[in-house]
C-alpha positions as a Python dict, from the first residue, in 0.01 Angstrom:
ca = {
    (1, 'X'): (0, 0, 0),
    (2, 'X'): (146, 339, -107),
    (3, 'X'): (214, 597, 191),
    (4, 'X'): (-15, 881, 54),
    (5, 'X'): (-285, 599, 98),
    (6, 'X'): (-118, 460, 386),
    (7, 'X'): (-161, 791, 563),
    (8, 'X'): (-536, 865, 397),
    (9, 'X'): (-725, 528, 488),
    (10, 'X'): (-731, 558, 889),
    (11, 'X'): (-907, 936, 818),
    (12, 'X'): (-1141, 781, 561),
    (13, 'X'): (-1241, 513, 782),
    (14, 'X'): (-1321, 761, 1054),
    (15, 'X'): (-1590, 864, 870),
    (16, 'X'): (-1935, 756, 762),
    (17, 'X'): (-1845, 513, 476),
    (18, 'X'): (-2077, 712, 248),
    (19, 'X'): (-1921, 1047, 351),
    (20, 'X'): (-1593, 942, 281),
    (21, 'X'): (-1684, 781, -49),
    (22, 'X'): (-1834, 1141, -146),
    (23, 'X'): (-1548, 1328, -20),
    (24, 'X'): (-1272, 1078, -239),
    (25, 'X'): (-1501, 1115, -540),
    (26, 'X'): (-1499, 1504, -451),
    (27, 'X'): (-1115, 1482, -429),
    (28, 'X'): (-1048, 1273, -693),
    (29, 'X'): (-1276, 1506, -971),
    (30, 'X'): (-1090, 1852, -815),
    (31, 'X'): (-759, 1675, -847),
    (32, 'X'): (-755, 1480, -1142),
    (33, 'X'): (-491, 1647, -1435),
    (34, 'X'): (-336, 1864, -1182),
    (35, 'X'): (2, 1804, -971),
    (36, 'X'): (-161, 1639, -683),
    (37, 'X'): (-299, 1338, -873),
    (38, 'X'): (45, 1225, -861),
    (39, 'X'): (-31, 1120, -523),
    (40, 'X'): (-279, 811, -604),
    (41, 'X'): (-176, 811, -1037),
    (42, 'X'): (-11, 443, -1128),
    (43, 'X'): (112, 365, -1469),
    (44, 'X'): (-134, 168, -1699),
    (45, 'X'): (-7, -183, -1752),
    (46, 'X'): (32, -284, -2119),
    (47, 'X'): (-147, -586, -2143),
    (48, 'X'): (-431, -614, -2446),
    (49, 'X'): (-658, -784, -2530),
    (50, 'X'): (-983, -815, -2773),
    (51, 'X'): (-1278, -892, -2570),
    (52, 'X'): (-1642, -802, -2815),
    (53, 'X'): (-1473, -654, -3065),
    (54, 'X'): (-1288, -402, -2824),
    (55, 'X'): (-890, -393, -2768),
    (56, 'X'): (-891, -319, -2382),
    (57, 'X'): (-536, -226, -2291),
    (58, 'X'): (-504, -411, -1996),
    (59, 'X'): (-713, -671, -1793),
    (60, 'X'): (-805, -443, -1508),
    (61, 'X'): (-1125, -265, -1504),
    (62, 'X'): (-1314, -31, -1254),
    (63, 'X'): (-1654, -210, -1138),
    (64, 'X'): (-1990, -4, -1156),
    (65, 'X'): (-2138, 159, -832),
    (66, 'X'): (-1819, 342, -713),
    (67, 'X'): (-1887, 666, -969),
    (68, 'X'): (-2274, 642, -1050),
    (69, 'X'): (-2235, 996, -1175),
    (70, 'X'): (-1956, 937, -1438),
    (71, 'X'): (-1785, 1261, -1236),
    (72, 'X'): (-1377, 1087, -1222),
    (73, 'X'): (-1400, 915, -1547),
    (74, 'X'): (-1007, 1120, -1591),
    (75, 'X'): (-896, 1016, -1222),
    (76, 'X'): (-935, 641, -1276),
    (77, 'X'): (-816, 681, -1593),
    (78, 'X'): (-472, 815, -1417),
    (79, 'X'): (-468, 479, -1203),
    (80, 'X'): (-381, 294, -1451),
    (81, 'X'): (-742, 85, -1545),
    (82, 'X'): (-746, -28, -1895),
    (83, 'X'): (-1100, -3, -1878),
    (84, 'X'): (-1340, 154, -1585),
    (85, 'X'): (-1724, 143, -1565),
    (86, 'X'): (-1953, 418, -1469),
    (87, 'X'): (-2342, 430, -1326),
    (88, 'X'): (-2575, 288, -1262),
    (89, 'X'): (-2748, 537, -1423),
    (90, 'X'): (-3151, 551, -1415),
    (91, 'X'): (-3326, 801, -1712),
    (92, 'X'): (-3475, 1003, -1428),
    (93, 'X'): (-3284, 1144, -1065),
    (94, 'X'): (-3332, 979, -764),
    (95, 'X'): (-3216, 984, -415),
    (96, 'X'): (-3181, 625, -347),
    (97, 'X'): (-3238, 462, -3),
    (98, 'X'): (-3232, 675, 324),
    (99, 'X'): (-2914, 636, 488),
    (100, 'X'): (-2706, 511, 662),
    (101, 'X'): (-2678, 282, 323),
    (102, 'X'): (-2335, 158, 337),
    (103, 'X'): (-2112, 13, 600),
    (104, 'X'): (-1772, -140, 632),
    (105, 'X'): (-1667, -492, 771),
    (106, 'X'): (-1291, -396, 831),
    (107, 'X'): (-1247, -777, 1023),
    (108, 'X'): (-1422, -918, 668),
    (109, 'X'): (-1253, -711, 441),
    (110, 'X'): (-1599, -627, 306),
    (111, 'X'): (-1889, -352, 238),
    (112, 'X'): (-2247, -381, 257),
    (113, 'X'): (-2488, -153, 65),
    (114, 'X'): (-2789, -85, 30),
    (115, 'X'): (-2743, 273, -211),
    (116, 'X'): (-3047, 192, -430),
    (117, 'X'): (-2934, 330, -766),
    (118, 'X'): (-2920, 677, -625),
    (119, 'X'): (-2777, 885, -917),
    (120, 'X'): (-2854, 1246, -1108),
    (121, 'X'): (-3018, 1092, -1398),
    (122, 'X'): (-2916, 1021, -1712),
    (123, 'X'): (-2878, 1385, -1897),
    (124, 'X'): (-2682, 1478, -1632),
    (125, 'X'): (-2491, 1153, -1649),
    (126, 'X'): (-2411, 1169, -2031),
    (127, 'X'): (-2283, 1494, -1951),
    (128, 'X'): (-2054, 1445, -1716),
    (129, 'X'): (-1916, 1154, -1974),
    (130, 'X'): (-1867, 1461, -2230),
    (131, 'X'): (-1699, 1641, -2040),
    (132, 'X'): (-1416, 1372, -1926),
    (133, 'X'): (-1095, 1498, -2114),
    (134, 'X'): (-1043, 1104, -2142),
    (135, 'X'): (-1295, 1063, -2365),
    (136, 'X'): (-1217, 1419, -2566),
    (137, 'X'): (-890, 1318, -2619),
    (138, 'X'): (-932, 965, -2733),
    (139, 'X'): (-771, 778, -2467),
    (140, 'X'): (-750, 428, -2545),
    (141, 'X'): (-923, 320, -2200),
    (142, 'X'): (-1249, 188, -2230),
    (143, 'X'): (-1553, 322, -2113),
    (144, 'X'): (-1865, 134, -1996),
    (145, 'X'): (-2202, 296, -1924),
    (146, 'X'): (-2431, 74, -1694),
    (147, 'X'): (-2794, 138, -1685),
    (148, 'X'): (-3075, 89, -1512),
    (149, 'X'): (-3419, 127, -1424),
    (150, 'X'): (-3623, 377, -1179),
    (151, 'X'): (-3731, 264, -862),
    (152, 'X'): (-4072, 415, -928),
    (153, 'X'): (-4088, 226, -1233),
    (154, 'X'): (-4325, -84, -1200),
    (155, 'X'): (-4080, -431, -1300),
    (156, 'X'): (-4324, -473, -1537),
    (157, 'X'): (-4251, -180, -1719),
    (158, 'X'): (-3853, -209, -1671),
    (159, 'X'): (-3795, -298, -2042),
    (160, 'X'): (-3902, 81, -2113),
    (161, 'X'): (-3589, 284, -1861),
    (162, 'X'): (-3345, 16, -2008),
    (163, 'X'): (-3491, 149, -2360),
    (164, 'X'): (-3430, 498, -2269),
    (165, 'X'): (-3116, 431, -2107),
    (166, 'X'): (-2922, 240, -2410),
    (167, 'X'): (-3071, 535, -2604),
    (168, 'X'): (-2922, 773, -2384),
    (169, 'X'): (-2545, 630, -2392),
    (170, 'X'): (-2541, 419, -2675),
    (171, 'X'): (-2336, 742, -2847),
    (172, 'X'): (-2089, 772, -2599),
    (173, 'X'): (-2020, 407, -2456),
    (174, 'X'): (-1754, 184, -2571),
    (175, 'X'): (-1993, -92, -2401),
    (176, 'X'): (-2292, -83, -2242),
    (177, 'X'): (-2382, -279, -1943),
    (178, 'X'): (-2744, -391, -1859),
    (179, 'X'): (-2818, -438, -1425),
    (180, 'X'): (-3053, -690, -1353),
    (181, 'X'): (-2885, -811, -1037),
    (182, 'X'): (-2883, -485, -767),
    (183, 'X'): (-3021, -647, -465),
    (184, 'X'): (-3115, -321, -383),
    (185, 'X'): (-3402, -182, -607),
    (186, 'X'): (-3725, -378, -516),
    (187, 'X'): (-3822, -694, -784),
    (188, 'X'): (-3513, -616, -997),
    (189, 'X'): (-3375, -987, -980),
    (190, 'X'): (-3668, -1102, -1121),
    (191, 'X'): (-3540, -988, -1427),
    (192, 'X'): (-3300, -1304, -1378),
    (193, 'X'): (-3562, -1552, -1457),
    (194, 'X'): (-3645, -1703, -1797),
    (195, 'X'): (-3913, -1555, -1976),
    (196, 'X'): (-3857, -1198, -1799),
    (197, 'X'): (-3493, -1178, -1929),
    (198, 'X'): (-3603, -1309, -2295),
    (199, 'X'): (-3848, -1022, -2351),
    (200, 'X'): (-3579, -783, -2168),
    (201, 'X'): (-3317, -897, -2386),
    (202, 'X'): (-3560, -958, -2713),
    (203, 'X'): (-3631, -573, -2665),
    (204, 'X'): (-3259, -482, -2614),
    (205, 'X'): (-3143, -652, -2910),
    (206, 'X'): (-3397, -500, -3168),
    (207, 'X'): (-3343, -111, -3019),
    (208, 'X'): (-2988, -187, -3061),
    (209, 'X'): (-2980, -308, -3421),
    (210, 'X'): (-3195, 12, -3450),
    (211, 'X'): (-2924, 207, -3286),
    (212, 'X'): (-2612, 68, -3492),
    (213, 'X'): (-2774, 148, -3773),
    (214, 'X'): (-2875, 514, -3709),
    (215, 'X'): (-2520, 570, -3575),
    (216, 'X'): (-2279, 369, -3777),
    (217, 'X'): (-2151, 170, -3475),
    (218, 'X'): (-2214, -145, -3325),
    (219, 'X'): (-2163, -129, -2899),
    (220, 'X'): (-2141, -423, -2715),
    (221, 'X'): (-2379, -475, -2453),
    (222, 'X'): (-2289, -671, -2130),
    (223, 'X'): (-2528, -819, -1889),
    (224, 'X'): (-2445, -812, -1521),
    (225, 'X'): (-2553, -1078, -1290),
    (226, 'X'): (-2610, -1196, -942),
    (227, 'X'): (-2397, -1498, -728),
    (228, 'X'): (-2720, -1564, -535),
    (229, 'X'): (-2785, -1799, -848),
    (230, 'X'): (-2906, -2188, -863),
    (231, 'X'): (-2742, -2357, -1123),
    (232, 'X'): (-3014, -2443, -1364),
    (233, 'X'): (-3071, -2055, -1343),
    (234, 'X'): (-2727, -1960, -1489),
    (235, 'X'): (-2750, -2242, -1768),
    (236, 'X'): (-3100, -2043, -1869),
    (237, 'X'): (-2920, -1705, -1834),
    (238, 'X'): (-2603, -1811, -2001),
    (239, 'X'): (-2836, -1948, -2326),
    (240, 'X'): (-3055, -1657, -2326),
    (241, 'X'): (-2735, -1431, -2360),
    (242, 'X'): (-2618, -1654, -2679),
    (243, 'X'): (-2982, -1695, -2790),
    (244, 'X'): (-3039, -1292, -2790),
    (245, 'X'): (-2693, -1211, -2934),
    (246, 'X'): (-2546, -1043, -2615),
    (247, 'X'): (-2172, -995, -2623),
    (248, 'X'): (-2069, -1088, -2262),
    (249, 'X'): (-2105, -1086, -1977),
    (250, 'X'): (-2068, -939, -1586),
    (251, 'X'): (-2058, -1196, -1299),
    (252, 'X'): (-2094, -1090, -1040),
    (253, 'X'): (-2293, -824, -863),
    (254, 'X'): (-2318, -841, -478),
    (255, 'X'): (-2458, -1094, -297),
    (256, 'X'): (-2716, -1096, -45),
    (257, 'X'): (-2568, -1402, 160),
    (258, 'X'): (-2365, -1365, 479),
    (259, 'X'): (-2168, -1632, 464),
    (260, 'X'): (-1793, -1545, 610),
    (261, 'X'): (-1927, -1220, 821),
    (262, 'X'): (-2185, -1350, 1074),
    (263, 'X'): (-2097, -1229, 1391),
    (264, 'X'): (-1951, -908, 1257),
    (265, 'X'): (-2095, -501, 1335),
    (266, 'X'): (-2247, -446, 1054),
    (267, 'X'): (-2317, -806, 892),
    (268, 'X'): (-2710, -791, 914),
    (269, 'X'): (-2742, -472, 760),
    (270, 'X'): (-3000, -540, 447),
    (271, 'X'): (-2792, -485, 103),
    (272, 'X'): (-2557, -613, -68),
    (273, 'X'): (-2234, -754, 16),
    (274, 'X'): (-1936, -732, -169),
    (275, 'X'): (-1536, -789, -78),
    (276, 'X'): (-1356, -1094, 37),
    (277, 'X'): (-1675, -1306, 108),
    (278, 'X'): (-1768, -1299, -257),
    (279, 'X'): (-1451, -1430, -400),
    (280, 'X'): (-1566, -1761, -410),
    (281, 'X'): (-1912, -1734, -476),
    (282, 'X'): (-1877, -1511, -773),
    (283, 'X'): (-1569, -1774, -901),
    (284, 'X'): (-1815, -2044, -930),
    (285, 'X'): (-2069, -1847, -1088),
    (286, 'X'): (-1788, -1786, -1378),
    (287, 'X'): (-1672, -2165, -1416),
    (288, 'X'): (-2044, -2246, -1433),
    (289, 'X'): (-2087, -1982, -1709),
    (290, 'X'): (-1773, -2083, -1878),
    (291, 'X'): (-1861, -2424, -1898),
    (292, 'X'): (-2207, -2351, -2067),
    (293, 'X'): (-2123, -2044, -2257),
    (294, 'X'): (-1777, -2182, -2400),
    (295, 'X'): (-1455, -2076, -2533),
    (296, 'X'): (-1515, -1732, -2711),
    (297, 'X'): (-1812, -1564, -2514),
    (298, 'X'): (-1628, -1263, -2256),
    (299, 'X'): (-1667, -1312, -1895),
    (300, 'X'): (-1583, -1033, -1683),
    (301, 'X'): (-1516, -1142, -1342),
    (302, 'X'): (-1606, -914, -1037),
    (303, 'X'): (-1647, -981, -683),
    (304, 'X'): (-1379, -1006, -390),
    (305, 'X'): (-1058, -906, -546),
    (306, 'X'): (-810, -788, -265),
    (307, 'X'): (-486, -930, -376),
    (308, 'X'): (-356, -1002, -725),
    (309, 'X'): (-382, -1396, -656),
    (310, 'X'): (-773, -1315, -631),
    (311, 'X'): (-795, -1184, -990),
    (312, 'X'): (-595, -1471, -1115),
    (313, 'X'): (-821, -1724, -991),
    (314, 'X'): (-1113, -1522, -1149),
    (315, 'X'): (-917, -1569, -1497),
    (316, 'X'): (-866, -1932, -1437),
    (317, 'X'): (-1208, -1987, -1294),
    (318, 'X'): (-1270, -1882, -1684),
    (319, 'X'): (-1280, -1479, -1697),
    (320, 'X'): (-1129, -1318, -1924),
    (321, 'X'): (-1100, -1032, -1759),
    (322, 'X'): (-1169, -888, -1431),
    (323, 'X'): (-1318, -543, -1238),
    (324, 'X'): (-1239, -404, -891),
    (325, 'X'): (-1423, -190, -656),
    (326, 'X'): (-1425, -270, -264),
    (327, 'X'): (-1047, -372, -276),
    (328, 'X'): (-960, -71, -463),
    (329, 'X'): (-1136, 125, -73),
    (330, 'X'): (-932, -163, 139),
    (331, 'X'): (-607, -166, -36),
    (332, 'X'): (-590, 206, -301),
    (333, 'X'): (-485, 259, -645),
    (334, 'X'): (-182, 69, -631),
    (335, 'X'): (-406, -299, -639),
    (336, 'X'): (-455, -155, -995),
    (337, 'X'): (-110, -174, -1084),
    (338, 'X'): (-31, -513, -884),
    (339, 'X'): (-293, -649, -1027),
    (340, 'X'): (-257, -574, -1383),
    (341, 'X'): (143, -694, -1361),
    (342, 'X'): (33, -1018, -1213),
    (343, 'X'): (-204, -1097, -1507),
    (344, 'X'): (39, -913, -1755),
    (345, 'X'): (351, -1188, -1604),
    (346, 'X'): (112, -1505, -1554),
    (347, 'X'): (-3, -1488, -1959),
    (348, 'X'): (342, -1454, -2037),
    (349, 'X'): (440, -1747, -1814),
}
């Protein structure tokens, strides 16, 4: 662990874990491009690959749910992420749960959450994705928009906010992620099951021939999913993926189990957990996908990466390539680099 982050994680963990999340994000936005990003800046890791079409330059990506706003798109460029992810982003503002909404598990190495998409909508979303000098300047890390839907919008009428919401990034995505798995926003797994993900995905698929069309571009679109799955449910998701011509996929989001933090302050809190509890979990959601889904189809692996041992077993579980998010609050920007060396020296081994 670097000593500017050294020095900076017993004040962050002082405070609420929201308030310090909002005062890094603050921080980072401010300082990115300036002297002081020097501080938490790493060097990006050269280490491509083609994953849906897309040369990512490394293996190391930024998981949704840390910037929902898209507001230090430049910052995490500057930590050396070949590719970061921004959102969830709903078409309309909203608050999100009351808080307190998010806790640490220090002894579990672990967050819960329970944020509930909260998020400025997506015209003020899109714009802050205009504005990144990243994406002005062509920078060759990727960028991922992940939408969702409203809380206020009835799950039968979901298909319409992920309609509006591919509409409203498809232009300024290099991919395009689709949540069905927040534990957080009420119904939304049920988006999981057979014949609601079929006319989700049906829908998807025909706006976004539509799309490529009117804009000259193909994007990708990703689907992110849960751990909390049986496995007869991730051999129906894994064919409806193929079936509807998705081009990868996310696993996984959080997880609503407690399994490795009972007993802990914090562990009963309702939300989602995510961190060292969820390496497992998530790694045999990925060999079951793997194994159905075969060689070819991207995996993105997500979900309890602290070390850079945890993201190789995430590549040899079958991902081809992996995001961070709670172990880049646990450990700082220099996992990034560690990480992206370890998977740069294992291919080469």
């Amino acid at each position: 662990m670097p000593l500017p982050y050294l020095l900076a994680r017993p004040l962050l963990f002082r405070m609420d874990a929201e308030t310090a999340h909002e005062r890094t994000l603050a921080l980072l936005a401010r300082t990115a491009g300036t002297p002081l990003a020097r501080t938490w800046a790493c060097p990006r890791v050269s280490d491509p690959i083609t994953l849906a079409g897309l040369q990512f330059p490394n293996r190391v990506g930024l998981a949704a749910g840390l910037d929902k706003n898209a507001r230090c798109i430049d910052a995490f460029a500057e930590m050396g992420f070949g590719f970061v992810e921004v959102g969830t982003v709903t078409p309309l503002a909203q608050p999100g749960n009351p808080r307190p909404r998010m806790f640490r598990l220090p002894e579990g190495q672990a967050l819960i959450n329970r944020m509930g998409f909260n998020n400025d909508g997506l015209q003020a979303f899109v714009a802050n994705v205009q504005r990144s000098r990243v994406r002005q300047r062509g920078d060759a890390m990727l960028l991922g928009l992940n939408i969702g839907k409203n809380a206020a919008t009835p799950i039968e009428e979901a298909t319409s906010d992920y309609l509006l919401g591919l509409e409203g990034v498809y232009a300024h995505a290099d991919y395009i992620t689709i949540n069905i798995s927040s534990p957080n926003t009420q119904n939304l797994r049920s988006l999981q099951s057979d014949a609601a993900l079929d006319a989700l995905l049906s829908a998807l698929a025909r706006r976004r021939d539509e799309l490529a069309a009117q804009h000259g571009k193909r994007r990708p679109i990703f689907v992110k999913i849960a751990p909390d799955l049986e496995h007869s449910q991730i051999t129906l998701i894994a064919d409806a993926l193929q079936r509807h011509g998705m081009d990868g996929v996310i696993a996984t989001n959080t997880t609503t189990a407690r399994t490795g933090v009972h007993g802990l302050p914090h562990a009963q809190e309702t939300g989602g957990l995510s961190g060292a509890p969820l390496r497992q979990g998530s790694n045999a959601v990925i060999h079951q996908l793997r194994a159905r889904l075969g060689a070819g189809f991207p995996i993105i692996g997500v979900g309890g990466i602290l070390r850079a041992r945890d993201a190789l077993e995430k590549i040899r579980a079958g991902a081809d390539a992996v995001q961070i998010y709670t172990g880049l609050i646990y450990r700082g920007p220099s996992l990034v680099l560690q990480t992206a060396r370890a998977l740069r020296a294992d291919r080469r081994s």
